[in-house]
N, C-alpha and C positions, 0 to 999 in steps of 0.2 A: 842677741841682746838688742832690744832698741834701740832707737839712738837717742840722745835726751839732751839739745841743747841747749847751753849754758844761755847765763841771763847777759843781758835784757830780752825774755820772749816771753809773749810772741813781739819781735819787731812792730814799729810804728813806719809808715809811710816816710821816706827821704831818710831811714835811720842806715846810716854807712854797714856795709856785711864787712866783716874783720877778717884778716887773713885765717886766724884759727877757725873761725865759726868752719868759713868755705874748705879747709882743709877735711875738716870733722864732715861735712858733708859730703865728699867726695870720696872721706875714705867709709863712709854707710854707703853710699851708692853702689864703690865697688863691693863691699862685701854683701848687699843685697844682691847684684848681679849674679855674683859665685854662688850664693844660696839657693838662688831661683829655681823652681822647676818650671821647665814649660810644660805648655799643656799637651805638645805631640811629641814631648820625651824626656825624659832627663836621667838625671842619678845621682840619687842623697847619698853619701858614704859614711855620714857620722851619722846622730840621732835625728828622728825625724818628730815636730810634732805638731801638728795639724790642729786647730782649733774648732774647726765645723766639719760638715761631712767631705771627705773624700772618693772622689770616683774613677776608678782607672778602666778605659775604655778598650783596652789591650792583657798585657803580661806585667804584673806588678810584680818585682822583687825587692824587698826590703833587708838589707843586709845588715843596719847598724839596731838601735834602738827605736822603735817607733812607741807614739802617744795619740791617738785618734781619738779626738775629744766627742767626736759626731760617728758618724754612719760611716763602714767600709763597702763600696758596691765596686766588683770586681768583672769584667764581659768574658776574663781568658783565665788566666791560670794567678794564682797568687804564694809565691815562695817569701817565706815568712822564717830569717834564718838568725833571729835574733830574740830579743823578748819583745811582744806586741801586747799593747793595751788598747783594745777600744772600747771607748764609752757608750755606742750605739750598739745599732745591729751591726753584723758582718753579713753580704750576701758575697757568693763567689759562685759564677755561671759554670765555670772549668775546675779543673784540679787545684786540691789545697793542700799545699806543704807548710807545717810548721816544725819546727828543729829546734826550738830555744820556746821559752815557757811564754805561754799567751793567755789573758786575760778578757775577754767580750763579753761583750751583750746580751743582745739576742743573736742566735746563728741560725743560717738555712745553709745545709749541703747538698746540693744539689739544684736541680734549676727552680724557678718561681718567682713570682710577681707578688711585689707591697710586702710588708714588714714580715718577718718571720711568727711563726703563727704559737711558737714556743721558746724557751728558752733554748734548747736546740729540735731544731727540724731539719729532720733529714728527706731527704725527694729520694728513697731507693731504700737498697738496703746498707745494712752498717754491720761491718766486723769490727770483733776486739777481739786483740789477745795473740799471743803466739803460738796457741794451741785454741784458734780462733773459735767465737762464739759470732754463728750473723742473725742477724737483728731481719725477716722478713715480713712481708704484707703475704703471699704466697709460696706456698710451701715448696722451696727448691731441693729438699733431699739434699741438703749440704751434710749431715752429722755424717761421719766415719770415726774411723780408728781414733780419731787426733781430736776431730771437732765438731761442735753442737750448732743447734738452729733452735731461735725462739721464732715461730712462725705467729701471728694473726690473722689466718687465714679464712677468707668470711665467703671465699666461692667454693673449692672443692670441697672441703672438712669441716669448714664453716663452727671454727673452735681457736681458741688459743693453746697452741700447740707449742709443747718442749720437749727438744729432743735430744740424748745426751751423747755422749762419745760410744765408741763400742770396744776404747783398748785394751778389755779384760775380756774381752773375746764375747761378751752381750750388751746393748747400747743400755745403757742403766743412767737413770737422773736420782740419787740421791738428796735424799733432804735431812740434814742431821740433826735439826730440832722438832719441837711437837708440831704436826699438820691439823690442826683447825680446817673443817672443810664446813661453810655453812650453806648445806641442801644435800641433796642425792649424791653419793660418791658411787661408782658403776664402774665392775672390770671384769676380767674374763676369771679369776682368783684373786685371792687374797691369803699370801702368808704371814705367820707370826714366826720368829726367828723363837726356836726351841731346844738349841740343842745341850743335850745333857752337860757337854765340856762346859758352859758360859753359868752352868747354875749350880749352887750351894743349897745345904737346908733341902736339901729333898724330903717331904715327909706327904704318905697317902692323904687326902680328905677326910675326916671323919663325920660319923652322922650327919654322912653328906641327903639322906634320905629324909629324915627329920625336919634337915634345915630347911632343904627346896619346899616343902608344903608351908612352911611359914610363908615362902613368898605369894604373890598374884603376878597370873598372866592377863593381861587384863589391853581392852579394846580402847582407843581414847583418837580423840582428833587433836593438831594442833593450834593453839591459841592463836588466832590471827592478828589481836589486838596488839600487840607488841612494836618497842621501836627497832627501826632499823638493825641495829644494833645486835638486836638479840640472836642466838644460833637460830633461834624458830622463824623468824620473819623471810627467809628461803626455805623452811620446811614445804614437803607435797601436802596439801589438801586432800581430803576423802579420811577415811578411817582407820588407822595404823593399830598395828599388835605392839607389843613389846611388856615389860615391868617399869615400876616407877623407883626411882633413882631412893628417893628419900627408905623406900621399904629394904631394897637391897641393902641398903647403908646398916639396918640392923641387922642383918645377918650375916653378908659379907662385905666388909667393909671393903677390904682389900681388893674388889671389883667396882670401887664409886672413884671418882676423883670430878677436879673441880675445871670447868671451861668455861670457855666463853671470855668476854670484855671484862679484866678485871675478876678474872675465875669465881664469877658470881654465879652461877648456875655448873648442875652436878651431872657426869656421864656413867654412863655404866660399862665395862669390859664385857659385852657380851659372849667374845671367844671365850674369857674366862671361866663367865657358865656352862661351858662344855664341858669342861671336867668336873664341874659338881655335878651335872646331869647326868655326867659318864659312870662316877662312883656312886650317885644314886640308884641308877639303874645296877650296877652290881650287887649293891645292898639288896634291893626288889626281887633279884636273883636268886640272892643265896634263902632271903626269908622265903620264897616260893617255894626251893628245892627243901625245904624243912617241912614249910606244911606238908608238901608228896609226899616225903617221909611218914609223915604222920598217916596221913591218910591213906597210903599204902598198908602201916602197921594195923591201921583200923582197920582195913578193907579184909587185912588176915585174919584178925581176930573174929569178926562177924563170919568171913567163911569158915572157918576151924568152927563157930558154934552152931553153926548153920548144917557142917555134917556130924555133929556130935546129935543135935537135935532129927536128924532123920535115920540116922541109927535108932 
């Protein structure tokens, strides 16, 4: 606490110091003294609170409460074993221990020069977690049994890489909601999960033959005009196959659903079309093995009158 002495202040020239003034004086001095840190060492034990920036040119340990109204810059290790607030940056050159809940600024972990370039910046890589996840710039093959690696790797692979654990005995990154990918998605397969146990309502396609000619297959490029925004403004360029969404919708509906910003534009289940193409083609099938029929019967009847006529 300040010290705040009593009036008449400020004093005027020749005005007598009163034994209380000097006593109140003496007892801020010493308890300035005891508070003091010096600059080539000390030790706060209660709360610490700093008004501008702090620099400690060594091992900083803070054991009680601290309040850093400025900048923490740290040359060695900084043990932080209480709750910390700083209002600036945090830089810390060595190892950073905190133990008790901290509050900062902007932070840099790891070495570098002039303010931190983000609200946290890291100079390396960064684990989380107890079945850790690290955070790389190149791909160190960290994912096993236990743990994952998100890599930004811009020299070997030169891709944003994730990679998942493998404790089910295949390294597998699940994603449990819908994936939106907007441009070219490329892999060596791709399955749909199928199996008979997870589905109800089993019932064949009907006039699955009928309906496919209602649609068009049809040649189109995509819009380039478009904002940011939209699934098409990362579509490939040149000339694409496909069906258009809105004509599907009248026949199968149950193959269209809604994507994009705000599910303003419409996708189609192409997988889906494999099984109306599949029961169409059955349909095409069985109508052909009919016609044979037929025209086998014909082929009988013209031979039977063809030897009755040469009789």
């Amino acid at each position: 606490m300040a010290y705040a002495p009593k009036s008449p202040y400020p004093k005027a020239a020749g005005n007598p110091i009163r034994s209380v003034d000097w006593n109140e004086l003496v007892d801020e001095t010493k308890r300035l003294e005891t508070a003091k840190l010096n600059q080539t060492g000390g030790t706060v034990s209660g709360s610490l609170t700093v008004g501008q920036n702090l620099t400690v040119n060594g091992t900083s340990t803070l054991i009680g409460n601290a309040d850093l109204r400025g900048a923490l810059d740290v040359t060695n290790t900084a043990n932080l074993r209480a709750s910390v607030t700083v209002g600036g940056a945090i830089s810390v050159a060595g190892t950073s221990s905190f133990t008790g809940a901290a509050t900062f600024g902007n932070v840099r972990m790891g070495a570098g020069t002039g303010a931190p370039a983000d609200n946290l910046e890291v100079k390396g890589n960064a684990r989380f977690g107890a079945n850790p996840v690290r955070v790389t710039s190149v791909y160190s093959n960290f994912a096993n049994a236990t743990n994952a690696e998100i890599c930004n790797d811009s020299t070997q692979y030169k891709s944003l890489m994730i990679l998942g654990n493998n404790s089910s005995g295949v390294r597998k990154v699940a994603v449990w909601d819908r994936l939106e990918v907007n441009g070219p998605s490329c892999a060596t397969s791709f399955c749909n999960i199928s199996d008979r146990r997870l589905k109800t309502g089993i019932v064949a396609i009907t006039d699955a033959l009928e309906r496919v000619s209602r649609l068009r297959g049809v040649s189109f490029r995509w819009r380039t005009d478009q904002p940011a925004t939209s699934p098409a403004a990362t579509a490939p360029a040149g000339p694409q196959l496909g069906v258009v969404a809105q004509e599907v919708a009248e026949v199968f509906p149950e193959l269209v659903s809604s994507t994009g910003l705000d599910d303003q534009h419409l996708s189609v289940d192409y997988s889906g079309l494999t099984a109306v193409l599949l029961e169409a083609v059955k349909e095409l099938k069985a109508d052909n093995e009919r016609l044979r029929q037929r025209v086998d019967a014909l082929e009988g009847v013209v031979s039977s009158a063809s030897s009755v006529d040469a009789a």
